[in-house]
PDB file of N, CA, C and O in Angstrom:
ATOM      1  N   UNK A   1      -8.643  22.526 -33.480  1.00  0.00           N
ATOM      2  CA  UNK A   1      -8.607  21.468 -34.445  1.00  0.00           C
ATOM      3  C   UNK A   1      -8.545  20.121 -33.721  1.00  0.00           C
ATOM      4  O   UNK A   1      -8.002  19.996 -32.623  1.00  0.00           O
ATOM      5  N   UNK A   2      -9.158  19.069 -34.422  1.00  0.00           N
ATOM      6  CA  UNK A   2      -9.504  18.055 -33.742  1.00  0.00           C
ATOM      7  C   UNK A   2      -7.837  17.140 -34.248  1.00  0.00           C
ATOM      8  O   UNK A   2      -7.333  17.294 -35.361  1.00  0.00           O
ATOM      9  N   UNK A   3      -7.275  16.298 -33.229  1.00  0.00           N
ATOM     10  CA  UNK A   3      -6.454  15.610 -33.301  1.00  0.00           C
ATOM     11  C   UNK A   3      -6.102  13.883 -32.936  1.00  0.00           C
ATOM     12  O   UNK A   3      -5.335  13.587 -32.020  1.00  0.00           O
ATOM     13  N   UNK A   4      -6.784  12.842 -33.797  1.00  0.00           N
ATOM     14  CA  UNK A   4      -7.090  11.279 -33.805  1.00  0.00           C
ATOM     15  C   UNK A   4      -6.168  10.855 -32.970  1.00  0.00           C
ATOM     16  O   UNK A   4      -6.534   9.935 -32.238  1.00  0.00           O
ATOM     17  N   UNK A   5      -4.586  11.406 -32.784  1.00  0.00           N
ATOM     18  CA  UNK A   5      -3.693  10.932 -32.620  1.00  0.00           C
ATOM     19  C   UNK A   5      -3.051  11.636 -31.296  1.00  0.00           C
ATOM     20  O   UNK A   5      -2.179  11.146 -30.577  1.00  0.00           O
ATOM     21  N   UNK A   6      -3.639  12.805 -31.156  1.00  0.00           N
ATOM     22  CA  UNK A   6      -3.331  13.318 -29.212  1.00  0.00           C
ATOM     23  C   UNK A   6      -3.468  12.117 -28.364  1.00  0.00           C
ATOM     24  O   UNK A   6      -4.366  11.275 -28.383  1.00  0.00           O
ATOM     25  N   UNK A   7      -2.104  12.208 -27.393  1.00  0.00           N
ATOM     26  CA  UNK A   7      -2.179  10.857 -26.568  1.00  0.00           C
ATOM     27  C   UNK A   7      -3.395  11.335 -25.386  1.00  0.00           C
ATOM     28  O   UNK A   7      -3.441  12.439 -24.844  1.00  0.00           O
ATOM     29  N   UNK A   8      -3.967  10.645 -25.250  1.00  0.00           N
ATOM     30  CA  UNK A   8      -4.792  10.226 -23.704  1.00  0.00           C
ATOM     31  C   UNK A   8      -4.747   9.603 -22.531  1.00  0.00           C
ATOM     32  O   UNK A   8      -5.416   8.571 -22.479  1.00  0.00           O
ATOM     33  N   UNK A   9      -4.044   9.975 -21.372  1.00  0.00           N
ATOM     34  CA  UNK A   9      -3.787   9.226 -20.527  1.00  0.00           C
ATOM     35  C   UNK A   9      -5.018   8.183 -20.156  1.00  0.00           C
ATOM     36  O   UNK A   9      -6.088   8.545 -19.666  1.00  0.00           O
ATOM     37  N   UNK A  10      -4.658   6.794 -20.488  1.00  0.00           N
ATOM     38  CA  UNK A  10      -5.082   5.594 -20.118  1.00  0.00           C
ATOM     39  C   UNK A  10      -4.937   4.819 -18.484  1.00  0.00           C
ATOM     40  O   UNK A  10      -4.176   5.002 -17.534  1.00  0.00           O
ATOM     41  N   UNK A  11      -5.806   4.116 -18.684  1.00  0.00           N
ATOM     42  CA  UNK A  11      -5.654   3.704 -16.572  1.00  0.00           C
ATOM     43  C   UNK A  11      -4.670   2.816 -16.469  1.00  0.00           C
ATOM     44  O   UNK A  11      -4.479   2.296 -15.370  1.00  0.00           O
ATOM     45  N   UNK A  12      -3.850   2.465 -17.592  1.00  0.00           N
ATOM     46  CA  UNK A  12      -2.862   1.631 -17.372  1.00  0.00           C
ATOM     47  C   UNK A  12      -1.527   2.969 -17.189  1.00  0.00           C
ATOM     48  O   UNK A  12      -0.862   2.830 -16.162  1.00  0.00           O
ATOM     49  N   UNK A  13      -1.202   3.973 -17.933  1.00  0.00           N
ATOM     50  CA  UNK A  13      -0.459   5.067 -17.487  1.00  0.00           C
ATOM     51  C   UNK A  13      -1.208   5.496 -16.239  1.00  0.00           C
ATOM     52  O   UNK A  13      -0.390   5.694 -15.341  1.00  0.00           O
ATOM     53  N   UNK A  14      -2.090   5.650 -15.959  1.00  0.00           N
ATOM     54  CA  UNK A  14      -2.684   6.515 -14.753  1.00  0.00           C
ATOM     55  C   UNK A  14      -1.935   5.437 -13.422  1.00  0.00           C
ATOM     56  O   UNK A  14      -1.592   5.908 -12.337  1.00  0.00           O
ATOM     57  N   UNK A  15      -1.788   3.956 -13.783  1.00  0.00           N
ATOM     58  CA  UNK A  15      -1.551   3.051 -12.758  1.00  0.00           C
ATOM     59  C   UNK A  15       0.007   3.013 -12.307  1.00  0.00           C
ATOM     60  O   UNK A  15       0.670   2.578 -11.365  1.00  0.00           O
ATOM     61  N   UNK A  16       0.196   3.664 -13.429  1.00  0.00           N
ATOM     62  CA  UNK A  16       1.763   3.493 -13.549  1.00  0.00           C
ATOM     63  C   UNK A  16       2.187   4.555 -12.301  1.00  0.00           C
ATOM     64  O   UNK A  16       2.961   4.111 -11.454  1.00  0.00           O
ATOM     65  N   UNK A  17       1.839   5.549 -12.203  1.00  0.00           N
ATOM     66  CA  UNK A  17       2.454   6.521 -10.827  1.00  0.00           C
ATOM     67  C   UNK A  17       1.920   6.084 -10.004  1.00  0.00           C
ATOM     68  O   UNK A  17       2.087   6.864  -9.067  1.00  0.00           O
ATOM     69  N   UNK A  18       1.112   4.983  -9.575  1.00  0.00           N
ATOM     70  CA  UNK A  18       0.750   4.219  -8.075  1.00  0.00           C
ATOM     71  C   UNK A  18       2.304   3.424  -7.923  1.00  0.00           C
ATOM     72  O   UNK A  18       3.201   3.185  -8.732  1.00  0.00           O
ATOM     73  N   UNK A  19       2.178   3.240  -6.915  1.00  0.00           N
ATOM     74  CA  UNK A  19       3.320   2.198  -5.706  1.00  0.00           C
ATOM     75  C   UNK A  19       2.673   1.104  -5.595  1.00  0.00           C
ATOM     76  O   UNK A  19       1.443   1.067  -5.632  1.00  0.00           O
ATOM     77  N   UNK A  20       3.587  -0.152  -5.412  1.00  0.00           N
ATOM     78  CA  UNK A  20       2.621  -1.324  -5.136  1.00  0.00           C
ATOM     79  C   UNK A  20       3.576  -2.088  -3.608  1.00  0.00           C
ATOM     80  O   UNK A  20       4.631  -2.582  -4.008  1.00  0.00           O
ATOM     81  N   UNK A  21       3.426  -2.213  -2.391  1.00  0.00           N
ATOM     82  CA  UNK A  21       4.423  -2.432  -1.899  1.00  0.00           C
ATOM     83  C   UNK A  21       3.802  -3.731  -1.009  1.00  0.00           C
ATOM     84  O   UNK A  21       2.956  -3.516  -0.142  1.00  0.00           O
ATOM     85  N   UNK A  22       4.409  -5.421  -1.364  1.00  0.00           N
ATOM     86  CA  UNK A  22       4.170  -6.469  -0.400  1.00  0.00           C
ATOM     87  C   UNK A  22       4.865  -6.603   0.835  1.00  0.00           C
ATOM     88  O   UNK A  22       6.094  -6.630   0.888  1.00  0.00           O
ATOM     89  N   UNK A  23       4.193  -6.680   1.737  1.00  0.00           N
ATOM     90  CA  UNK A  23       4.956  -6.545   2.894  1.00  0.00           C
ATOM     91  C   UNK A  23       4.812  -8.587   3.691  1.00  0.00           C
ATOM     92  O   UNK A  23       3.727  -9.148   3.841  1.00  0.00           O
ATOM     93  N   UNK A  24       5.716  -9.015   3.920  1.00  0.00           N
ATOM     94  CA  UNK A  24       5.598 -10.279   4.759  1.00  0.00           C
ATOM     95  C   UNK A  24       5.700  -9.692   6.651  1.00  0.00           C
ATOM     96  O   UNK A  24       6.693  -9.158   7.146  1.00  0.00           O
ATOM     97  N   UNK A  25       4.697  -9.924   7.212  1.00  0.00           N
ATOM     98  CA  UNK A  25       4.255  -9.604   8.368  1.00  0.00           C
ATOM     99  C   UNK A  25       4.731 -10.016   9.585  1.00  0.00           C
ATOM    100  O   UNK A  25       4.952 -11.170   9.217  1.00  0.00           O
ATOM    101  N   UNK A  26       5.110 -10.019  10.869  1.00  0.00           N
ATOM    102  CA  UNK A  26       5.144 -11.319  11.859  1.00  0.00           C
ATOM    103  C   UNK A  26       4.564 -10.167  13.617  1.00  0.00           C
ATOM    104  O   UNK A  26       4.755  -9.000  13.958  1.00  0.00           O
ATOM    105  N   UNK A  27       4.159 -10.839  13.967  1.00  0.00           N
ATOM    106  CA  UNK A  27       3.373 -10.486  15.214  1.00  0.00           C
ATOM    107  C   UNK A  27       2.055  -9.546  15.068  1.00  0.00           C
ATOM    108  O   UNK A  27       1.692  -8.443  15.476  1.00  0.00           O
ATOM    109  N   UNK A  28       1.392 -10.901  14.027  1.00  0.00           N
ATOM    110  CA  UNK A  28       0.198 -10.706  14.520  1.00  0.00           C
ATOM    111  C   UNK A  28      -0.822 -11.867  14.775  1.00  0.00           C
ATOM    112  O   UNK A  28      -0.752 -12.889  14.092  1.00  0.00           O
ATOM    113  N   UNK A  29      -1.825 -11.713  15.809  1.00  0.00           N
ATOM    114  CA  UNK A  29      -2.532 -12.312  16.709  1.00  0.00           C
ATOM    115  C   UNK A  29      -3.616 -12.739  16.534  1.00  0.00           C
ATOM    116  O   UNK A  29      -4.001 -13.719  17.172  1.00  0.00           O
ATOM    117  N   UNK A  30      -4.423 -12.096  15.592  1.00  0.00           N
ATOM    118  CA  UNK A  30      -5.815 -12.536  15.081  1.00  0.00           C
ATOM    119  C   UNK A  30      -6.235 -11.221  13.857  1.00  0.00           C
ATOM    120  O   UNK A  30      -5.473 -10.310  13.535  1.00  0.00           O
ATOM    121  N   UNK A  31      -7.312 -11.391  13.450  1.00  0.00           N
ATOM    122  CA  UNK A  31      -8.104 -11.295  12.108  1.00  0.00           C
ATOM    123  C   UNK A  31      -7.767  -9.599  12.225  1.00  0.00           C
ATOM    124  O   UNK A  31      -7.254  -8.837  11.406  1.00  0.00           O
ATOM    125  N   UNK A  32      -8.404  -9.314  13.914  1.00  0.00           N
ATOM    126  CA  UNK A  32      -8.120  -8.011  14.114  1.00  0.00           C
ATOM    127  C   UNK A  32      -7.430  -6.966  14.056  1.00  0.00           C
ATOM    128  O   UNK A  32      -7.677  -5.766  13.926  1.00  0.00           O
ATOM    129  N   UNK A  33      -6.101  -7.881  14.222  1.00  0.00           N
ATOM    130  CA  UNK A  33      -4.749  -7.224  13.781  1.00  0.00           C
ATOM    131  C   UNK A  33      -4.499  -6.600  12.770  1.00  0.00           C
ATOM    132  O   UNK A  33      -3.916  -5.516  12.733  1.00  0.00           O
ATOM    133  N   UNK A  34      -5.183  -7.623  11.250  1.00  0.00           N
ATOM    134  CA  UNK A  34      -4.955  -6.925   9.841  1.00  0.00           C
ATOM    135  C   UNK A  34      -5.724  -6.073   9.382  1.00  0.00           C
ATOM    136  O   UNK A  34      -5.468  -5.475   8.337  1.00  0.00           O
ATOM    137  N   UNK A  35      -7.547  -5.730  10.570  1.00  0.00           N
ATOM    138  CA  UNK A  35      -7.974  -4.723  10.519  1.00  0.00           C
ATOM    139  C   UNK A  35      -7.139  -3.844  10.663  1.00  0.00           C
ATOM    140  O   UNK A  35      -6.618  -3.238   9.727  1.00  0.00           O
ATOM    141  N   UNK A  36      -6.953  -3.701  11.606  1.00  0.00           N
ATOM    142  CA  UNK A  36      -6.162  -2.631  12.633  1.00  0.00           C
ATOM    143  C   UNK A  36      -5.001  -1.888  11.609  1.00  0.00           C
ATOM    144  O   UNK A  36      -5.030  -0.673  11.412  1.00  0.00           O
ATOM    145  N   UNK A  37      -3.883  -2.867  10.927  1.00  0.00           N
ATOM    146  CA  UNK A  37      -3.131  -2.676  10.420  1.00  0.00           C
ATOM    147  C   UNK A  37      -3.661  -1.878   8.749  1.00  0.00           C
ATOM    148  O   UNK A  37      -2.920  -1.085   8.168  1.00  0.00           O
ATOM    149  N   UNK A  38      -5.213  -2.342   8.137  1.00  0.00           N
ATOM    150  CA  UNK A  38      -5.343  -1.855   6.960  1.00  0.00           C
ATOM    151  C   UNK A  38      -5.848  -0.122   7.315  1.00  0.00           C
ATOM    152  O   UNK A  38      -5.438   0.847   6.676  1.00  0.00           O
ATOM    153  N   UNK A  39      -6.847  -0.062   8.512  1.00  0.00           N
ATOM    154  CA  UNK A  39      -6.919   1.008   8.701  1.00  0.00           C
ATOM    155  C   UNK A  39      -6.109   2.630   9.038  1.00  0.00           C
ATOM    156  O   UNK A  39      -6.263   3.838   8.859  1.00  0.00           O
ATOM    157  N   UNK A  40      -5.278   1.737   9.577  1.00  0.00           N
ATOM    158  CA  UNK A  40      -4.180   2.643  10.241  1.00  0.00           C
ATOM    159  C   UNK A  40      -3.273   3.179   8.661  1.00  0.00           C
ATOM    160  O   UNK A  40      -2.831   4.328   8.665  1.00  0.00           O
ATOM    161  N   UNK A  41      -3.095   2.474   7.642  1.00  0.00           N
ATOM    162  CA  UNK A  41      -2.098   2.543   6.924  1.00  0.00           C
ATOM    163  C   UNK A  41      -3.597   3.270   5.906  1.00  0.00           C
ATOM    164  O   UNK A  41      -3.357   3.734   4.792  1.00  0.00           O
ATOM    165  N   UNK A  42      -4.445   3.273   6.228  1.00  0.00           N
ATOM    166  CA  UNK A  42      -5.075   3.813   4.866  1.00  0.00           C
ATOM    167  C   UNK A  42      -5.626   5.506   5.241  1.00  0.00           C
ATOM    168  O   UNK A  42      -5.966   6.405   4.471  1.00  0.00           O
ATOM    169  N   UNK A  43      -5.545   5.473   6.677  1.00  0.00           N
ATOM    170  CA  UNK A  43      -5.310   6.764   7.139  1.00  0.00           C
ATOM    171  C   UNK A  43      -4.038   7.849   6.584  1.00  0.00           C
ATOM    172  O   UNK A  43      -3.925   9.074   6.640  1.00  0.00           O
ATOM    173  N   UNK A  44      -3.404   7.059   6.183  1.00  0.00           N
ATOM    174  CA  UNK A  44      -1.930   8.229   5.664  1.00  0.00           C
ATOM    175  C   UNK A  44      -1.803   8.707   4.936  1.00  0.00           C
ATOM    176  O   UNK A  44      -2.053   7.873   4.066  1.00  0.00           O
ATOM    177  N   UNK A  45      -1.559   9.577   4.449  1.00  0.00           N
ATOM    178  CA  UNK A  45      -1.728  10.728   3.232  1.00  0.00           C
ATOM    179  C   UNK A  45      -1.105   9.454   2.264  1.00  0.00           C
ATOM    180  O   UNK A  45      -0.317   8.587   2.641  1.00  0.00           O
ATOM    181  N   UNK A  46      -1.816   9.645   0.649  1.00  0.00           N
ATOM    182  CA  UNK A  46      -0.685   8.643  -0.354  1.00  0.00           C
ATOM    183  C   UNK A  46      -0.527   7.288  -0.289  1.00  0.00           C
ATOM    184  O   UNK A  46       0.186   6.639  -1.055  1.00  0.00           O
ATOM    185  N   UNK A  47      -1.533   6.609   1.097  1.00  0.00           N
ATOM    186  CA  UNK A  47      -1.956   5.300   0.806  1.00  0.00           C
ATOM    187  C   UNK A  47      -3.287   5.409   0.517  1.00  0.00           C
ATOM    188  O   UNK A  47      -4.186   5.974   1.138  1.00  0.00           O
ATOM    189  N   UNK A  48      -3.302   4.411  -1.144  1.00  0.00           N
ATOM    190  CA  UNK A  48      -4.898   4.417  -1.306  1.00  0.00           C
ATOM    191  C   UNK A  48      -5.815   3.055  -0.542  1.00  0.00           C
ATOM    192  O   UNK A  48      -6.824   3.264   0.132  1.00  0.00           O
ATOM    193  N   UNK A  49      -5.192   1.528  -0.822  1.00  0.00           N
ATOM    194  CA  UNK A  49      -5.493   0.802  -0.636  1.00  0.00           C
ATOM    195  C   UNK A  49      -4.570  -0.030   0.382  1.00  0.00           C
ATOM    196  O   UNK A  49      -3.360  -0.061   0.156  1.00  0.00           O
ATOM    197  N   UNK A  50      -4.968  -0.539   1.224  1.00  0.00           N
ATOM    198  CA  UNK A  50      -4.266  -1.617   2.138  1.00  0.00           C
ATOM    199  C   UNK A  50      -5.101  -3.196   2.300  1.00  0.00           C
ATOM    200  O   UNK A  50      -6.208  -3.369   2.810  1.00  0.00           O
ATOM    201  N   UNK A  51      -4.444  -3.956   1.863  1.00  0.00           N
ATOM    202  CA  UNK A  51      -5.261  -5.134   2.256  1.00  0.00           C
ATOM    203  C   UNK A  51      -4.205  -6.524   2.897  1.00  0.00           C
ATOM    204  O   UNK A  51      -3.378  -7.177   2.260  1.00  0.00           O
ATOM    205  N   UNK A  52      -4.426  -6.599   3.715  1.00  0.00           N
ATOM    206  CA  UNK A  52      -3.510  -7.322   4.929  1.00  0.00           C
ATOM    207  C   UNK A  52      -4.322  -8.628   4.915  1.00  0.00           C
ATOM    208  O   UNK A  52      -5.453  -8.590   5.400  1.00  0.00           O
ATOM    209  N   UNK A  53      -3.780  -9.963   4.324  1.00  0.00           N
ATOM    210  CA  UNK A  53      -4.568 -10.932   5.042  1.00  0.00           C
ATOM    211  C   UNK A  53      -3.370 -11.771   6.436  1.00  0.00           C
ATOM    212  O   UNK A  53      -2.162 -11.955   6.580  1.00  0.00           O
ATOM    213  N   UNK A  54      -4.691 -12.066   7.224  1.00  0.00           N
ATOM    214  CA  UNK A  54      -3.897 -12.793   8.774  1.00  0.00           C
ATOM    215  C   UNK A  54      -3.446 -13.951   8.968  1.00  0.00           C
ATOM    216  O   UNK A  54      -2.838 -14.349   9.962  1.00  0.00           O
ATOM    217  N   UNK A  55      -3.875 -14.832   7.538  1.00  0.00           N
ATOM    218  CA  UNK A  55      -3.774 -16.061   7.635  1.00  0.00           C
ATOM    219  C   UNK A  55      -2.148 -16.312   6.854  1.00  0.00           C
ATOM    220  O   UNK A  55      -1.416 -17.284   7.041  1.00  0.00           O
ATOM    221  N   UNK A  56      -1.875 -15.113   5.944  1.00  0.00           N
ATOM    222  CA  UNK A  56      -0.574 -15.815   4.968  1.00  0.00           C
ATOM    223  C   UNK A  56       0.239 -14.523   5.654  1.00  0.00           C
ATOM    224  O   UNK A  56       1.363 -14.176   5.289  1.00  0.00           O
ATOM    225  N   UNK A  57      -0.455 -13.940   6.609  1.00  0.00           N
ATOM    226  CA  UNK A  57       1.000 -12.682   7.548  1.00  0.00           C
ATOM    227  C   UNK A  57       1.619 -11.600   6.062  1.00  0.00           C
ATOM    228  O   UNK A  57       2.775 -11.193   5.945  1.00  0.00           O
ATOM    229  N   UNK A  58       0.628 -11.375   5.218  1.00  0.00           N
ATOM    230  CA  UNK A  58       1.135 -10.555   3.480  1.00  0.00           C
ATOM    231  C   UNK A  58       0.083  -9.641   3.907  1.00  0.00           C
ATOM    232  O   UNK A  58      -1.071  -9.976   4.172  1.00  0.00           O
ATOM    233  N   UNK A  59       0.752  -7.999   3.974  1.00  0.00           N
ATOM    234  CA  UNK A  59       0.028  -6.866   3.443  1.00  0.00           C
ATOM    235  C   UNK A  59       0.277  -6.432   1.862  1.00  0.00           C
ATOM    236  O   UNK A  59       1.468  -6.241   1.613  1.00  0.00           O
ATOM    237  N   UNK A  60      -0.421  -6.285   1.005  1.00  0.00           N
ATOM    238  CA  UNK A  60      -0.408  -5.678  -0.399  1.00  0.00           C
ATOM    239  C   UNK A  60      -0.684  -4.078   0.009  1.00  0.00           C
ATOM    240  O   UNK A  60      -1.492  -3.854   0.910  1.00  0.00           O
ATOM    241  N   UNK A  61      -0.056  -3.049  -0.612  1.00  0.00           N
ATOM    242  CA  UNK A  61      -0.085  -1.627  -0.301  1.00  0.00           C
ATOM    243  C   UNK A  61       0.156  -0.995  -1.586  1.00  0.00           C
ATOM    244  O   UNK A  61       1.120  -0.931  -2.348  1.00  0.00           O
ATOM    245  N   UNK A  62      -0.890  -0.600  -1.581  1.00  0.00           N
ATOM    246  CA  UNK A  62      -0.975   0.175  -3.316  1.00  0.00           C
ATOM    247  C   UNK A  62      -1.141   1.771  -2.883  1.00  0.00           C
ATOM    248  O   UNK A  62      -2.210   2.057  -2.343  1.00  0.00           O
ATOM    249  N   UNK A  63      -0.226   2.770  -3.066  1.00  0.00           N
ATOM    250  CA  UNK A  63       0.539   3.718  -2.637  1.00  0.00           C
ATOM    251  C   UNK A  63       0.797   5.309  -3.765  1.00  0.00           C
ATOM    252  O   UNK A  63       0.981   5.134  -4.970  1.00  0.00           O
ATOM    253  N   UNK A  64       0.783   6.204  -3.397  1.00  0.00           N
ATOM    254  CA  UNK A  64       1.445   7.359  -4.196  1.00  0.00           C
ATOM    255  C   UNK A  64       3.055   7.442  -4.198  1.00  0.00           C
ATOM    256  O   UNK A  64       3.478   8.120  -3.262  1.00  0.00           O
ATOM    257  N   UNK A  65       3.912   6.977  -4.928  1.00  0.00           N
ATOM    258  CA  UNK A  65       5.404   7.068  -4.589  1.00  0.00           C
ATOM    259  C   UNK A  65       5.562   8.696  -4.061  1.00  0.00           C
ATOM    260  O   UNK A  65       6.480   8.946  -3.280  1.00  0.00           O
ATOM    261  N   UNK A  66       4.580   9.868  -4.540  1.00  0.00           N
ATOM    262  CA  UNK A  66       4.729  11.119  -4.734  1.00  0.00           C
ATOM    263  C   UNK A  66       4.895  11.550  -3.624  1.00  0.00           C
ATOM    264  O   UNK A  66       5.763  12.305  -3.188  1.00  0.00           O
ATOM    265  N   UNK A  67       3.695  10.865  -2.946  1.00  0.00           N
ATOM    266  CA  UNK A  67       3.090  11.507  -1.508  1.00  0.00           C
ATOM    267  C   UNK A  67       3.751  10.752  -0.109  1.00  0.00           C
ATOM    268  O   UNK A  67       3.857  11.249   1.012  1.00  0.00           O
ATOM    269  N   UNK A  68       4.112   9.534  -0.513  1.00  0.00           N
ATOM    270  CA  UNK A  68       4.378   8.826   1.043  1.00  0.00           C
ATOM    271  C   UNK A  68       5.598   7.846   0.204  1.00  0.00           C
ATOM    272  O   UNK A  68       5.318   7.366  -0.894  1.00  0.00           O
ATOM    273  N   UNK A  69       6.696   7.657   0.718  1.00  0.00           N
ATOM    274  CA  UNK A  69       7.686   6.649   0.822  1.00  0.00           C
ATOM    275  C   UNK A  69       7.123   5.461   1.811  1.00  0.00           C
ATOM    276  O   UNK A  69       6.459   5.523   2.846  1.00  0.00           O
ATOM    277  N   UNK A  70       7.844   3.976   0.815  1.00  0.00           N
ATOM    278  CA  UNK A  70       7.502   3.306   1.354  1.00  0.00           C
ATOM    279  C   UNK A  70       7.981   2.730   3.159  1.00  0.00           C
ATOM    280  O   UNK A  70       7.359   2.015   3.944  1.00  0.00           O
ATOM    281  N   UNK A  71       9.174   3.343   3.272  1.00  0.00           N
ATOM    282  CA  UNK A  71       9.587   3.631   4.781  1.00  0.00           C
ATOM    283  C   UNK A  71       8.837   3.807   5.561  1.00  0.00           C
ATOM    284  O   UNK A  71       8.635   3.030   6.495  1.00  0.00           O
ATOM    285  N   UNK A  72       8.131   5.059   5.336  1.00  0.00           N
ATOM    286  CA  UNK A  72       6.855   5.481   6.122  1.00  0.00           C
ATOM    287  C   UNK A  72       5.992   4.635   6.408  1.00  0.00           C
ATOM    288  O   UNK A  72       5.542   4.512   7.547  1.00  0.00           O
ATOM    289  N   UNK A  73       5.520   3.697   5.089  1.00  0.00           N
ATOM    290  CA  UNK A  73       4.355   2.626   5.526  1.00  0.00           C
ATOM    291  C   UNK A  73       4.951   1.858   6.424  1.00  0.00           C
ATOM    292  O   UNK A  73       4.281   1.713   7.446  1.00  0.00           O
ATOM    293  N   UNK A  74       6.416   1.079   6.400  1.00  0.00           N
ATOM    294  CA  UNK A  74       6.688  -0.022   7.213  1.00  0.00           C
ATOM    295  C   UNK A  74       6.757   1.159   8.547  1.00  0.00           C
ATOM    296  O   UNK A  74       5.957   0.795   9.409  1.00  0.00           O
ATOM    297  N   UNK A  75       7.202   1.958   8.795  1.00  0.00           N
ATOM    298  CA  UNK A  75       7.249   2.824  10.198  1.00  0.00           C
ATOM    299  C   UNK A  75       5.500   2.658  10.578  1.00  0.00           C
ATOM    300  O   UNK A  75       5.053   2.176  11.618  1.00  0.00           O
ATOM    301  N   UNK A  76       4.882   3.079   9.684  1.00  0.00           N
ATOM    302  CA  UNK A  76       3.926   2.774  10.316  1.00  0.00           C
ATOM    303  C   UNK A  76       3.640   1.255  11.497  1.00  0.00           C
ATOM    304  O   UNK A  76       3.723   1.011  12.700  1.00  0.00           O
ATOM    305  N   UNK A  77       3.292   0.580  10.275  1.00  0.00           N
ATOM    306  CA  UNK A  77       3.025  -0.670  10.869  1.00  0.00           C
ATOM    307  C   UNK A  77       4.091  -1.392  12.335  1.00  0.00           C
ATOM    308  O   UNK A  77       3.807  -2.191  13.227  1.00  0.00           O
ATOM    309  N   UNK A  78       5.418  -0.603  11.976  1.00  0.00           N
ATOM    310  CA  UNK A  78       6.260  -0.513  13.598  1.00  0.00           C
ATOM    311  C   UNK A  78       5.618   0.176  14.691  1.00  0.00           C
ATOM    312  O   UNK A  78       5.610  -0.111  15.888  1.00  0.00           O
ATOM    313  N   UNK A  79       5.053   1.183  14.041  1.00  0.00           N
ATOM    314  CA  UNK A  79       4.280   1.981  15.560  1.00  0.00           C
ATOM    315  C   UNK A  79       3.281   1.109  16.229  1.00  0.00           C
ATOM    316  O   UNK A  79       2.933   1.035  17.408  1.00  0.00           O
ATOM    317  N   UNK A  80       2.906   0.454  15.137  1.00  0.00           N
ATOM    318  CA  UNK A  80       1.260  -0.433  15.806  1.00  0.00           C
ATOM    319  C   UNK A  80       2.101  -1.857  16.585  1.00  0.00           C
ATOM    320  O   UNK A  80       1.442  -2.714  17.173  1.00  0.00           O
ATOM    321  N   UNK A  81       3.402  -1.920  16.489  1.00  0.00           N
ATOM    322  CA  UNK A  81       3.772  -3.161  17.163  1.00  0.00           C
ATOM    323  C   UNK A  81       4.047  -4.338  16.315  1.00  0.00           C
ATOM    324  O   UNK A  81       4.447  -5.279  16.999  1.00  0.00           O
ATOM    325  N   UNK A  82       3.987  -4.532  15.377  1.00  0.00           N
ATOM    326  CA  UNK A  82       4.062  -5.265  14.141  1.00  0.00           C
ATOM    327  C   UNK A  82       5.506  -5.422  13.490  1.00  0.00           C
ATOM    328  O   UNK A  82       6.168  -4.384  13.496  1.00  0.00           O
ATOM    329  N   UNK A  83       6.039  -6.417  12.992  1.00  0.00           N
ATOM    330  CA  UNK A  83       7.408  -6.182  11.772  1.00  0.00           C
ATOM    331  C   UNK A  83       7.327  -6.335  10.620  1.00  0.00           C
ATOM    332  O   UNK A  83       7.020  -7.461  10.230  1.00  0.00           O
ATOM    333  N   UNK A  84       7.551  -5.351   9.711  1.00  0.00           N
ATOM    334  CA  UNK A  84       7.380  -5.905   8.732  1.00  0.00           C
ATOM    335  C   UNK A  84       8.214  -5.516   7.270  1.00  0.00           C
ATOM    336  O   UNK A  84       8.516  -4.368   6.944  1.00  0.00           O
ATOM    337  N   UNK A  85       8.462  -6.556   6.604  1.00  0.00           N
ATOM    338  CA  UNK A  85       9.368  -6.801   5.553  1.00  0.00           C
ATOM    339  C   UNK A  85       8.985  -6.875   4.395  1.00  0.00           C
ATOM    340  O   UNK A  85       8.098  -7.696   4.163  1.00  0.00           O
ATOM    341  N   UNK A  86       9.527  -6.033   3.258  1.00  0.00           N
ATOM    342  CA  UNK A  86       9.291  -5.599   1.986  1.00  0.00           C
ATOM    343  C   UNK A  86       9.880  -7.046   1.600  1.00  0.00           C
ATOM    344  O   UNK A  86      10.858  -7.669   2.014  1.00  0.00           O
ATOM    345  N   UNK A  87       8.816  -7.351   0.569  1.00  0.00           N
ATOM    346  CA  UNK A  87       9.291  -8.880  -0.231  1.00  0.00           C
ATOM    347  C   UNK A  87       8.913  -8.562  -1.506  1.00  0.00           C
ATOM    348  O   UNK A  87       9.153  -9.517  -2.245  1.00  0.00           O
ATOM    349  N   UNK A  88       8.277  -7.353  -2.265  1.00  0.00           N
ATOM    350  CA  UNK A  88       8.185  -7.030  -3.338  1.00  0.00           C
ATOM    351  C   UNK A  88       7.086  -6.219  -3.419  1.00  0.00           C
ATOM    352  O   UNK A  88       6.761  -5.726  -4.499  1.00  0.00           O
TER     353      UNK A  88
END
């Protein structure tokens, strides 16, 4: 039987179990760096998106809370030599 009123998960619920994590940056050196830094972090299980700009030292990290804690991402970016601080 057909039902008007069965809920449908929407991309605004679908968005809702993503992570969103800003990170404020310090030691990095050029453009390359925030390559370096988006690739590395988009390699990890449960990060979908990384986008690091070099000029304002801000990574944005849009994330699976399920799959990866956000610990992990900043450990990451410690391994590559980098510091970096959750600001929202």
């Amino acid at each position: 039987m057909f039902n008007l009123f069965r809920h449908k998960p929407t991309n605004s619920s679908l968005r809702a179990k993503r992570g969103n994590l800003v990170l404020k940056l310090s030691g990095l050196h050029c453009s390359s760096c925030a390559v370096n830094i988006d690739l590395s972090l988009e390699d990890l299980p449960g990060v979908a998106n990384s986008t690091t700009n070099y000029a304002k030292s801000i990574s944005t990290i849009d994330f699976d809370p399920e799959k990866i804690d956000p610990k992990k991402i900043i450990a990451e970016i410690t391994k590559l030599g980098y510091q970096a601080k959750n600001i929202g």
